[in-house]
Each structure stands twice: as structure tokens, then as C-alpha cells.
C-alpha positions as CSV (number, residue, x, y, z in Angstrom):
1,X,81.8,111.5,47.9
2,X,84.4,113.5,48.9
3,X,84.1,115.9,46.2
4,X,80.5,116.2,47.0
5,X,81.3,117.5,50.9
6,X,83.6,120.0,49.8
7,X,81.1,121.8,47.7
8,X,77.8,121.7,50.2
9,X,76.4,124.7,50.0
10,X,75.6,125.7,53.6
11,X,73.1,129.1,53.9
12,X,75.0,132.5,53.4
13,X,74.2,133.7,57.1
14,X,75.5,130.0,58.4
15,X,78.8,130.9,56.7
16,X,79.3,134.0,57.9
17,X,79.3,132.7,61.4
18,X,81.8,129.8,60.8
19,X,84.3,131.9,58.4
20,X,84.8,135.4,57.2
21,X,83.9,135.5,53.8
22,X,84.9,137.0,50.9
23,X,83.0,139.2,47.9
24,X,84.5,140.4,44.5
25,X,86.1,143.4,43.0
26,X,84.2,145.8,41.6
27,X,81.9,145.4,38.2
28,X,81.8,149.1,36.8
29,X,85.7,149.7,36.6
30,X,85.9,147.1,34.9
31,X,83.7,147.4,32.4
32,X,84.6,150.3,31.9
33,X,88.4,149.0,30.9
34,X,86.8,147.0,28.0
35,X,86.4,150.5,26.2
36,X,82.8,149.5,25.6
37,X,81.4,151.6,22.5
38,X,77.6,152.9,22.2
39,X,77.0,149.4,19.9
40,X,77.7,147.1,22.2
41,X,74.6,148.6,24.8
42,X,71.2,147.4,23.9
43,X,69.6,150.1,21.7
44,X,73.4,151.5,21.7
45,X,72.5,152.9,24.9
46,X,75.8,154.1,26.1
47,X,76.4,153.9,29.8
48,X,73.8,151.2,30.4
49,X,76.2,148.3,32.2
50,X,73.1,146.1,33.5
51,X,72.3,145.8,29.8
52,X,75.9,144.4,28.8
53,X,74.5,140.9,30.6
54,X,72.9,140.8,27.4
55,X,74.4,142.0,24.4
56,X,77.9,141.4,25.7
57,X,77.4,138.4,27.9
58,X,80.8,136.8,27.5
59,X,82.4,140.3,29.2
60,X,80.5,139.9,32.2
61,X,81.2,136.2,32.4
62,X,84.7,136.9,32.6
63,X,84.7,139.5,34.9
64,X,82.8,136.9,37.7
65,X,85.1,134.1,36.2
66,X,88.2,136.1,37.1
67,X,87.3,136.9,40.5
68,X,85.7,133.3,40.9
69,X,89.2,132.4,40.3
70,X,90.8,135.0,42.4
71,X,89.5,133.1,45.6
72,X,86.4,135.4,45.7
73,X,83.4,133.3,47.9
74,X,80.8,135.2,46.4
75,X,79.9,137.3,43.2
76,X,77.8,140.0,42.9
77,X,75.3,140.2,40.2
78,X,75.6,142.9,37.5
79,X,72.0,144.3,38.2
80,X,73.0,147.6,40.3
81,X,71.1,149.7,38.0
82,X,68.2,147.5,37.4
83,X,65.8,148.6,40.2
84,X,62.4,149.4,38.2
85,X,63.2,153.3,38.4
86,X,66.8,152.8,36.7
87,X,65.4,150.7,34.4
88,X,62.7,153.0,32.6
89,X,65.4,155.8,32.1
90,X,66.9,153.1,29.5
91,X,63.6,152.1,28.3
92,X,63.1,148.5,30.1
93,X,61.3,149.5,33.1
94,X,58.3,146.6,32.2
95,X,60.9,144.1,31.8
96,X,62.2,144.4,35.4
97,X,61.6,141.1,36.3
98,X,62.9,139.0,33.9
99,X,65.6,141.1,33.4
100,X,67.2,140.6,36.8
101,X,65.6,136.9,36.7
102,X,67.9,136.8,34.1
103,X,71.1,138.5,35.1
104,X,70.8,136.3,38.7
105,X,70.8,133.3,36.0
106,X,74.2,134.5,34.1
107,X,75.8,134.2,37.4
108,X,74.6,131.1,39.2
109,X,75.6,129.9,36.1
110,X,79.6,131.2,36.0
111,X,79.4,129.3,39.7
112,X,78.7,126.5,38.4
113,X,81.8,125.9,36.7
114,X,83.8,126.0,40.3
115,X,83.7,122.9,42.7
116,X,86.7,123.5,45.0
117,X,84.6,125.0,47.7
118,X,80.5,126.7,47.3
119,X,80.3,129.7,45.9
120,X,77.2,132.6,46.3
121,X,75.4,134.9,43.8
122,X,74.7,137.6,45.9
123,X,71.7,139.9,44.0
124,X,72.9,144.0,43.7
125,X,70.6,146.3,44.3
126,X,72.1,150.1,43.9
127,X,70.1,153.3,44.4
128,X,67.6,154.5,42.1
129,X,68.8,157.9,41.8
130,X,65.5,159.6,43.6
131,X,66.2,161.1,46.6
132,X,62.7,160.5,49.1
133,X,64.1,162.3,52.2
134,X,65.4,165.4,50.7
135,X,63.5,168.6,49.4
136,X,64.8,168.1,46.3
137,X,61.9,169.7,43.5
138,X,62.8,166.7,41.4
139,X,64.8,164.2,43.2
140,X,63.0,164.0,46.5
141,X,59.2,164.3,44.9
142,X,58.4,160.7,44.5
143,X,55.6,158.7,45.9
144,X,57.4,156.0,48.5
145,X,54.8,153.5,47.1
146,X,57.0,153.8,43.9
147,X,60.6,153.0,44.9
148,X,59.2,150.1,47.4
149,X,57.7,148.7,43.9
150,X,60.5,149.4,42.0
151,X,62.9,147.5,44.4
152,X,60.6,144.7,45.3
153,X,60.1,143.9,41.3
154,X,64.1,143.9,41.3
155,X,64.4,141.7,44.2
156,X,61.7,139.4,43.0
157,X,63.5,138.5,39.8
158,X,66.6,138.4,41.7
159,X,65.2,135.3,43.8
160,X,63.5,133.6,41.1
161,X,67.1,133.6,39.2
162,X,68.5,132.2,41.9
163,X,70.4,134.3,44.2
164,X,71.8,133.4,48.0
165,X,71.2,136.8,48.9
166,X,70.3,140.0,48.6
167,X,72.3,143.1,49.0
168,X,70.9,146.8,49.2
169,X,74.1,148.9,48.7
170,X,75.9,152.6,48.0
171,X,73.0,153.8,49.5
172,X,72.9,157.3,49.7
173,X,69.2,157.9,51.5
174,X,68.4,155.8,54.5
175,X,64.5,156.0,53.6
176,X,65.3,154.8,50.7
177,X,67.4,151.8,52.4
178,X,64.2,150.8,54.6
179,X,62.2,151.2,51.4
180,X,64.3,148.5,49.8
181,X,64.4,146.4,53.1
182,X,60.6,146.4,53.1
183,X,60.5,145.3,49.6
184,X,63.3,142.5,49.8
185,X,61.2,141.1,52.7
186,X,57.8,141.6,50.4
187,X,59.3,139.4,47.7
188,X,60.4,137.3,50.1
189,X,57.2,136.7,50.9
190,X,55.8,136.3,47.3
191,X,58.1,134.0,46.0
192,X,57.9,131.8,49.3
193,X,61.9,132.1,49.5
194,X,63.6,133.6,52.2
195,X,67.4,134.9,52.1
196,X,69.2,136.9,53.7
197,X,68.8,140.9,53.3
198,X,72.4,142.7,53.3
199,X,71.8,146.2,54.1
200,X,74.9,148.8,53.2
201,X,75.1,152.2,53.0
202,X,77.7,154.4,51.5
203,X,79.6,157.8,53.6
204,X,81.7,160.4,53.1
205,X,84.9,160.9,54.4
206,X,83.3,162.5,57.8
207,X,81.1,159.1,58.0
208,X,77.8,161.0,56.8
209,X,75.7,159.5,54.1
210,X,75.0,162.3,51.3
211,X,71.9,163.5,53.0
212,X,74.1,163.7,56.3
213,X,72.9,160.9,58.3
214,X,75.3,159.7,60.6
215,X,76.5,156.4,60.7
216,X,74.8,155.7,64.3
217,X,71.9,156.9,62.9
218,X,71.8,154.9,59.7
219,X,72.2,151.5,61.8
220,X,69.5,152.4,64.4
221,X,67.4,152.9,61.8
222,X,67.4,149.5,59.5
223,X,69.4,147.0,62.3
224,X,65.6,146.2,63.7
225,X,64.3,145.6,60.5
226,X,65.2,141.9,60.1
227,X,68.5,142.1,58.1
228,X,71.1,139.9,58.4
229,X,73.9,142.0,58.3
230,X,75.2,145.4,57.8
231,X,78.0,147.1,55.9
232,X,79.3,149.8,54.3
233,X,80.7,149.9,50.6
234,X,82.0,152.4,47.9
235,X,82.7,156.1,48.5
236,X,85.8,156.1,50.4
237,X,88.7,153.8,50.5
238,X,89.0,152.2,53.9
239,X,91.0,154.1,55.8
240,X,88.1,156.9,55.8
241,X,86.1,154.3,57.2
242,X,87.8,152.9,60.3
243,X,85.5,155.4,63.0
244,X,82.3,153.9,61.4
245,X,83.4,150.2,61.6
246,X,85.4,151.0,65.5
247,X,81.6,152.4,66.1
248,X,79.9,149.3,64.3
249,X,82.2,147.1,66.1
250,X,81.4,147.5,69.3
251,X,76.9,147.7,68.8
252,X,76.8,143.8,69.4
253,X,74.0,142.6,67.0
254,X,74.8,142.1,63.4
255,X,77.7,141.1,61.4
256,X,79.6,143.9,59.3
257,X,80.2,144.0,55.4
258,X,83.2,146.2,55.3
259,X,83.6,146.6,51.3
260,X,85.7,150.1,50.5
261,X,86.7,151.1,46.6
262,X,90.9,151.3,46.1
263,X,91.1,154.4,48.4
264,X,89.3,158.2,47.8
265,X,88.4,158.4,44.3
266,X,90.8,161.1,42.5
267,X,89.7,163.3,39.4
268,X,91.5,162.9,36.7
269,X,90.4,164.7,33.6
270,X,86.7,164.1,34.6
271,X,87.0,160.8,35.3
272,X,87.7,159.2,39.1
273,X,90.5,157.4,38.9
274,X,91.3,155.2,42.1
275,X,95.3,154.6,42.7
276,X,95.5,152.4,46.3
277,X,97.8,148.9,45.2
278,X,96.0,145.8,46.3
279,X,99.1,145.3,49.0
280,X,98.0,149.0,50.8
281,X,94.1,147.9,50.5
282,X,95.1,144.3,52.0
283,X,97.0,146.3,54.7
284,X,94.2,147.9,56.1
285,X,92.0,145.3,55.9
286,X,93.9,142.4,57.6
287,X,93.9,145.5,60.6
288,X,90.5,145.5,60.7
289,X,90.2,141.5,60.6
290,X,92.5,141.5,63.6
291,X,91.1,144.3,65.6
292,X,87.1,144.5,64.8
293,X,85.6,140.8,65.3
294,X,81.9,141.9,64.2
295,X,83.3,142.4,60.1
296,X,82.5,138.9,58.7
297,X,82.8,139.6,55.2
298,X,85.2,142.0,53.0
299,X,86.1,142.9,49.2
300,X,86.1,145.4,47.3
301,X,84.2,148.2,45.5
302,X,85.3,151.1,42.8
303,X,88.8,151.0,41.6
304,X,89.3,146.9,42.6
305,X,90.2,144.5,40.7
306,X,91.2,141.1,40.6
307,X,95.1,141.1,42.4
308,X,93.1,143.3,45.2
309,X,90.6,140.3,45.4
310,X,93.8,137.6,45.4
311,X,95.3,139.6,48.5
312,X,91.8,139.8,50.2
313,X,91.9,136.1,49.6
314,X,95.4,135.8,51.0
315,X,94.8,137.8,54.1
316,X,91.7,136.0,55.0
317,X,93.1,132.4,54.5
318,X,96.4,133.8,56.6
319,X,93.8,134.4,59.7
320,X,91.9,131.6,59.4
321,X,94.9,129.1,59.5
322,X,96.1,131.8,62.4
323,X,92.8,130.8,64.2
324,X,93.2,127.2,63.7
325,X,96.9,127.1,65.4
């Protein structure tokens, strides 16, 4: 009986209010350090990650194993290119849906094998590479009809697989955020489920998205629009983001998602190379824990690994047991 009570799976958005919770490390870096060849990709389609969940399932496994075992609450799934759009570059834009269906599956599945506490499958949904607000000749022409669709397939399959919520993030275009918000809630609607929507959006180190919305701007626009909490992941590390959380902080509505990569990305012959240890990461973030109330749930994005998850993990456990004194 016991073992039974410690594993009830109370909603995502319940959680959040009772504990700060806790997401994984980050999927492409990782990947990446498995040296994957062009033959491993379906249709030795180099560069195509999502499709790994099915040629090279054991990898991605592992990776949500190890940061299932690093203390991590919940794991994102590895479907951050697979919005409809992303999809047809590689040739599988007709199988949206059961490819994330599918994906969703692979990691309810890895959760499975935990039963120390509940653990989440939280569904990714990254940009799709168009642009809609900007002039852009070829990134901004795009009917908006066509990204909502291409999100709403995504988000579709996401729930049918199984996922405890969904999780709109790096976004670069804030139309293109309320486009996916629209779409989450229109799937939502069609397969009679609801979760909760997870709206993030990714800034520069002056706390402009890439278009240069603000950050005040970003969260006027989408808080309204029946989400369930807000955040901001990816581009910088988190010390670039402490205005935009101080500024978050203080708007009393939703909870935060403050999910940074290992610091400001460095080049290093052409490739970003991410160099802040787990202990300076953990650092920054046990500051915000103790200073901004409103963040309710942390990890980590480029650069992160697993001994950045286990401090995230320590930090938070530290507080709690701090709160309960």
C-alpha cells in the first residue's frame, strides 16, 4: 500500500503548487556526444535527432534513464523538431502524428521503470524555423493557418502518447508562441484531454527575443491565453537572465520555468561549446529559489548534463527540507 502512495501521480499544475519541481538536462548535447554518424538517422538523414527515437532507440532511453536517475521529476520528450513544418524538411511531414504519438510513448515508457516518487513526460514542442512576424521574403511568408496546423498535429500525437504536459519552448517569434498555444488548446479539445500548456520563450543577453520583443511584452501577450505557466529556456546561461525572472517575479499570476543552458554559448571551431560546471549553474539557481518565489520549476537546457541535473536535484531537496524546519 505504501509503495502505492508514494508513486500517485497528482496533475503537473497540482505539483507545482505543493513543490518546485524539477526537468532534465538537455537532449541535443547529448546526442550529440554519442558521435552519431549519417547511418544511424532514418534515411541517413544526418542532423535529424527526433528521428534517433527510432532507429537508435536505446540512445534516447538512456539519456531520459540517466536523468530519471539524476533526481529529474520530469523528462522531456525528444520531439523538439517534430512540429509538421520540421518534419517535411526530413521527409515525414504526413507521419506527424504518429511520430510524436510515438516518441511520447518511448518516454512514458523509461518512467515506468521508476517508482520512488511520480515522474512526468512533458511533450517538446521547439520552433518551426518560419518566422510569421518578421518581413523575412522566406522566413516570415507563411500562411498562420499552417504553423497553427503543424503544431496542433504535434500536440495531438503528443497527448495521444501520453504526455502530462505540453511545453512550447526556445521560442524565438511570439506569434508564433500564440499560434502554438492556440493549437495545444485545439488538440486539447479534439482528443477530449486537457493538460497543462507550458509556454517559454527564449532572449538574448539584453532580454529581447530574436525579433526584439521584450520580455514584458512576450508575457502580456500569451499570460491571458490560458497557460499554465511561463518560462524561459535556452539562449543564455542564467545569469543573463536574472532582470527577466526579477521582472516575472514580481507580475503575480503564473508560475515561472526558469530553464537556462550551462552559461552563454561559446564558439569553438564552429561549434558552441558551453563551459559553466554544474556547481556555478546550481549557484545561481538556488539564488533565484531563495529570492524569486513565482519560479516553480528549474533544469537545464544546452550544455547540461546529468551532474548539472544531480545539483539541481540537491539544491531543490536542500530548500524544501529548509521549508519544512
Amino acid at each position: 500500500m505504501h509503495h502505492l502512495l508514494l508513486t500517485t501521480k497528482i496533475p503537473l499544475a497540482e505539483l507545482m503548487k505543493q513543490k518546485i519541481v524539477l526537468f532534465d538536462g538537455a537532449m541535443g548535447t547529448e546526442i550529440q556526444k554519442l558521435n552519431p554518424k549519417p547511418e544511424d538517422f532514418p534515411d541517413g538523414k544526418d542532423g535529424f535527432n527526433d528521428g534517433l527515437s527510432f532507429t537508435r532507440p536505446d540512445w534516447i532511453r538512456n539519456i531520459h534513464r540517466n536523468y530519471l536517475k539524476a533526481g529529474a521529476d520530469c523528462i522531456e520528450t525528444n520531439t523538439f523538431g517534430s512540429n509538421k513544418l520540421k518534419l517535411e524538411e526530413y521527409g515525414y511531414g504526413d507521419k506527424t502524428l504518429e511520430f510524436n504519438k510515438k516518441i511520447a510513448e518511448l518516454a512514458v515508457d523509461v518512467t515506468k521503470e521508476f517508482h520512488d516518487k511520480p515522474r512526468y513526460v512533458i511533450g517538446s514542442m521547439g520552433p518551426t524555423g518560419f518566422l510569421p512576424s518578421s518581413n523575412d521574403p522566406s522566413l516570415g511568408q507563411i500562411p498562420l493557418e499552417k504553423i497553427r496546423e503543424a503544431f496542433e498535429i504535434q500536440a495531438e500525437g503528443l497527448i495521444l502518447g501520453g504526455v502530462d504536459a505540453l511545453l512550447i519552448e526556445t521560442s524565438q517569434d511570439i506569434l508564433e508562441v500564440k499560434l502554438a498555444i492556440e493549437a495545444s488548446h485545439n488538440a486539447m479539445k479534439k482528443t477530449g484531454k486537457k493538460i497543462p500548456i507550458i509556454a517559454n520563450v527564449t532572449l538574448d543577453k539584453y532580454g529581447k527575443m530574436l525579433l526584439g520583443t521584450n520580455v514584458q511584452a512576450a508575457y502580456t501577450t500569451v499570460s491571458e491565453m490560458g497557460i499554465d505557466a511561463f518560462g524561459l529556456n535556452c539562449s543564455t546561461g542564467p545569469i543573463e537572465m536574472t532582470p527577466s525572472v526579477q521582472w516575472l517575479n514580481e507580475q503575480n499570476d503564473l508560475p515561472l520555468l526558469v530553464v537556462p543552458n550551462a552559461g552563454m554559448p561559446e564558439n569553438q571551431g564552429g561549434r558552441a561549446v558551453y563551459k559553466m560546471t554544474p556547481q556555478d549553474m546550481a549557484s545561481v539557481m538556488r539564488d533565484f529559489l531563495s529570492q524569486y518565489g513565482k519560479v516553480r520549476i528549474i533544469g537545464g537546457c544546452c550544455g547540461t548534463n546529468v551532474d548539472h541535473i544531480m545539483l539541481l536535484r540537491k539544491i531543490i531537496d536542500e530548500k524544501q527540507s529548509e521549508n519544512n524546519r
